[in-house]
C-alpha positions, -999 to 999 in steps of 0.1 A, spaced: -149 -427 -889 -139 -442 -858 -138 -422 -825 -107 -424 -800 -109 -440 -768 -103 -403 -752 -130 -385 -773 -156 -413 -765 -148 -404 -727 -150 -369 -733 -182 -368 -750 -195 -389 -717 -180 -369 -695 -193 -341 -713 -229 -350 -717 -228 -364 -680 -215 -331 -668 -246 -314 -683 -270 -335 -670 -256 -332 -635 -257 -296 -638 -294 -297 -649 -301 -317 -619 -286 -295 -594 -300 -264 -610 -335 -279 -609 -330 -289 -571 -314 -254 -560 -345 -233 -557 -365 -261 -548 -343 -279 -519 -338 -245 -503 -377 -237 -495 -387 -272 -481 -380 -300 -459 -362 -322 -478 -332 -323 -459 -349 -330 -425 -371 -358 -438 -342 -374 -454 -319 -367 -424 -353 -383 -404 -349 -419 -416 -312 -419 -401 -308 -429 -364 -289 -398 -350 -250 -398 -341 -226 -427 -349 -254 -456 -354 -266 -434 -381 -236 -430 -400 -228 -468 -394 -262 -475 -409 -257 -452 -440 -223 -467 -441 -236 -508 -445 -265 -494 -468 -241 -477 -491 -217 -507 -491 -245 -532 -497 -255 -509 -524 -225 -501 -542 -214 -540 -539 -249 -546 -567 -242 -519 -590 -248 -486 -569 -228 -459 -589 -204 -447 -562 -208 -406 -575 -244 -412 -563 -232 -429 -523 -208 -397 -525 -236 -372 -533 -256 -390 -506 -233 -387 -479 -217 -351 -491 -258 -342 -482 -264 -361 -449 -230 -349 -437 -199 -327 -443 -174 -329 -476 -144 -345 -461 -164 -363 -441 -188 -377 -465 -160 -387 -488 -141 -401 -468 -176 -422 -458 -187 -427 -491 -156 -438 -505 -148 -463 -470 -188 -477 -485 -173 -480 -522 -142 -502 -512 -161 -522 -490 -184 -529 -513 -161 -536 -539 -144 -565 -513 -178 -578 -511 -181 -580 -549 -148 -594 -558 -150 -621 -525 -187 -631 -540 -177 -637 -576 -150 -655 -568 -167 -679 -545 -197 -680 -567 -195 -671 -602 -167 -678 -617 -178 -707 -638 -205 -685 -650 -185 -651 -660 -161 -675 -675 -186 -687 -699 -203 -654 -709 -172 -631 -707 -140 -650 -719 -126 -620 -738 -132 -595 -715 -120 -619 -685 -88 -626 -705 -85 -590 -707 -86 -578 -675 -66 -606 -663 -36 -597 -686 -40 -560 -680 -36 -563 -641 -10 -588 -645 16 -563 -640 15 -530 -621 -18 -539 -606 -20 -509 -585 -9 -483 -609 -33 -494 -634 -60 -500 -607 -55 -462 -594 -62 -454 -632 -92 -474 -640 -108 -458 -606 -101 -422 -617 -125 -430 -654 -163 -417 -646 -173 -444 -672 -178 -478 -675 -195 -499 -645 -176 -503 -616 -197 -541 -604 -188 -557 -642 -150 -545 -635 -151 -555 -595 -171 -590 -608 -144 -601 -635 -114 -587 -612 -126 -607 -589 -133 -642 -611 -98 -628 -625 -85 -633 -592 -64 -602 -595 -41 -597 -566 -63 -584 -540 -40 -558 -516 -29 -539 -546 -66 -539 -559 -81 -525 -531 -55 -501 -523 -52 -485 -561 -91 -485 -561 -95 -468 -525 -72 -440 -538 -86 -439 -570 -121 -434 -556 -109 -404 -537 -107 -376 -563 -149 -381 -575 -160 -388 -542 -144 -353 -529 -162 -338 -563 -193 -353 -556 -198 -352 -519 -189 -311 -528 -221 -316 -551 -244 -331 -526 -231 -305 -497 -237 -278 -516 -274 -287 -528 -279 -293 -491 -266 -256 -489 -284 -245 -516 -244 -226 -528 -244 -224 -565 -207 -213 -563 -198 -249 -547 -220 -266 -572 -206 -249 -604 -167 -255 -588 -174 -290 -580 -194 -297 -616 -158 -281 -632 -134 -299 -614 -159 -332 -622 -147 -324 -658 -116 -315 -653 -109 -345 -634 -125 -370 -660 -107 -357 -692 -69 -357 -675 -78 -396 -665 -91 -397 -704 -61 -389 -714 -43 -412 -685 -61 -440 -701 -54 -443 -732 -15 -434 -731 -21 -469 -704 -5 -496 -727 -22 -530 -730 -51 -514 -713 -87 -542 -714 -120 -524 -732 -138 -503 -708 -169 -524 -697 
């Protein structure tokens, strides 16, 4: 029998959920009666040059294949929810630019030879409504987000609407996440188990965003 787009998400959503959760709940007790947090706080410079230099690390990263939950989690830890979001999710775009700039300049003969169906795709999908249908895409917890950024960008899907759909798509997990990552600093189960349910939440309403999306490219 074959499995709808929306109940392949949720299952991944689902199984991701739980595996977050087992995470948290094995750092909670632990994080709380250590030093953790200082010696990772330790390999920062202090003040603005070290959020500038967690900021190029987490671009650099996210612009090879860094999952940008994980730069949120990171920077809801180091720093404060709003401000780590906001942070983690300036990173994610930038990284992204950096992504879409290089395959374009680089690697277009080669995506182009190993993924013609997908490229063709994508290409048609963001042909219209690129923003709306970026915004979307971003909300999904699946699929990877360098394959998408590398064909968008061989694609050469318009680039303002791009970024912009993908900056405010980012915002909703790296809010969630960042929530995650401040409250393991905090060692607050309550802000854990609100940010894990509004993770799911979150991920089956853009489920079911998805697949009423017409024409929409397979998730990669």
């Amino acid at each position: 029998m074959k499995i709808s787009t929306t109940k392949k998400l949720a299952l991944i959503t689902t199984l991701f959920g739980i595996l977050i959760g087992l995470s948290l709940w094995l750092s909670y007790n632990s994080l709380n009666h250590s030093s953790f947090y200082q010696d990772a706080l330790a390999l920062l410079p202090s003040g603005g040059l070290g959020i500038a230099t967690l900021f190029i690390i987490l671009a650099f990263a996210t612009s090879v294949g860094l999952p940008r939950q994980v730069a949120a989690f990171a920077c809801g830890f180091v720093l404060e929810i709003t401000t780590g979001a906001l942070l983690a999710t300036a990173a994610a775009l930038s990284g992204c630019l950096l992504t879409l700039l290089t395959s374009r300049a680089l690697l277009t003969g080669i995506v182009t030879k190993k993924y013609p169906k997908a490229l063709t795709s994508l290409a048609q999908f963001f042909s219209h409504d690129t923003f709306t249908k970026t915004l979307i895409i971003r909300f999904l917890p699946a699929g990877s987000n360098l394959l998408t950024n590398i064909l968008a960008g061989v694609a050469k899907v318009p680039l303002t609407p791009y970024l912009l759909g993908s900056g405010i798509g980012f915002l909703p997990q790296m809010f969630i996440f960042s929530m995650m990552g401040n409250g393991v600093k905090l060692a607050d189960k309550q802000q854990l188990l609100i940010s894990i349910s509004l993770f799911l939440v979150a991920a089956i309403l853009s489920a079911y965003l998805y697949k009423r999306t017409p024409n929409k490219p397979q998730l990669t």
